[in-house]
PATI-927995 format. One line per field, with one value per residue (C-alpha): x, y, z. Coordinates in steps of 0.1 Angstrom, whole numbers. Example, Ala and Ser with C-alpha at 12.3 -4.5 7.8 and 13.67 -1.06 7.14 Angstrom:
PATI-927995
X	(123,137) .
Y	(-45,-11) .
Z	(78,71) .
END
This chain:
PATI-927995
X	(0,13,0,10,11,12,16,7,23,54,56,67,55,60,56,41,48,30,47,52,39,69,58,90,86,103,104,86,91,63,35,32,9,-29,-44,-34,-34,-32,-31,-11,12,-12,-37,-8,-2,-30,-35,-3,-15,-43,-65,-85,-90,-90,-127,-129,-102,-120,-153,-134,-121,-84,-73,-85,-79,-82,-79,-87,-100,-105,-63,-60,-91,-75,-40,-60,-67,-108,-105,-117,-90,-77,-88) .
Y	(0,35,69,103,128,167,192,221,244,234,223,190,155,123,93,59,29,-8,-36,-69,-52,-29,11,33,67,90,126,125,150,136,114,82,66,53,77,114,128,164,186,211,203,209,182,156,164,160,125,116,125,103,136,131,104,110,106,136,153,149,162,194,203,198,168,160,128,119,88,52,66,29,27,49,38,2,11,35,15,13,37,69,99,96,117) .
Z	(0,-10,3,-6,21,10,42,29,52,48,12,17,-1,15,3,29,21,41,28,51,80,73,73,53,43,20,7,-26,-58,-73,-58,-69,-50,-53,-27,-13,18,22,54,72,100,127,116,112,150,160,139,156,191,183,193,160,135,97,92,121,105,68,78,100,68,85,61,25,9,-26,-52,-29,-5,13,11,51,66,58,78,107,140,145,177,190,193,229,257) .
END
C-alpha cells in the first residue's frame, strides 16, 4: 500500500509505504501513489497524538484525501481519538 502525504504548510511531499507489516517513508518529488493525503502540520499532529481520527479530520475540513479513498481507513486502527 502507497499513500501520498502533501503538508501544505510546509511544502513538503512524503511518500508511505506498508509492505510486510513494514511502514518506510520518503520525501517524494512527485507522488506516486494510489491515494493522497493532504493537510497542514497541525492536523498531522493531531493525527499523531491520536486527538482526532482521519474521518474527524475529513469532515473538520483539516485533512483531505483523494484517489482510494479505502487505502487509510484500511491502515487507521478502528478507535476513537484519545482523551
Amino acid at each position: 500500500m502507497t499513500i501520498n502525504v502533501a503538508v501544505t504548510d510546509l511544502r513538503q511531499q512524503f511518500v508511505l509505504i506498508l509492505s510486510n507489516s513494514a511502514l518506510t517513508w520518503c520525501k517524494a518529488a512527485k507522488p506516486r501513489g494510489d491515494t493522497t493525503l493532504t493537510l497542514a502540520r497541525p492536523a498531522l499532529d493531531a493525527l499523531a497524538l491520536r486527538q482526532t481520527i482521519l474521518p474527524e479530520a475529513v469532515k473538520a475540513g483539516l485533512a483531505k484525501v483523494e484517489g482510494d479513498a479505502a487505502s487509510p481507513r484500511r491502515c487507521s486502527p478502528c478507535s476513537t481519538p484519545s482523551t
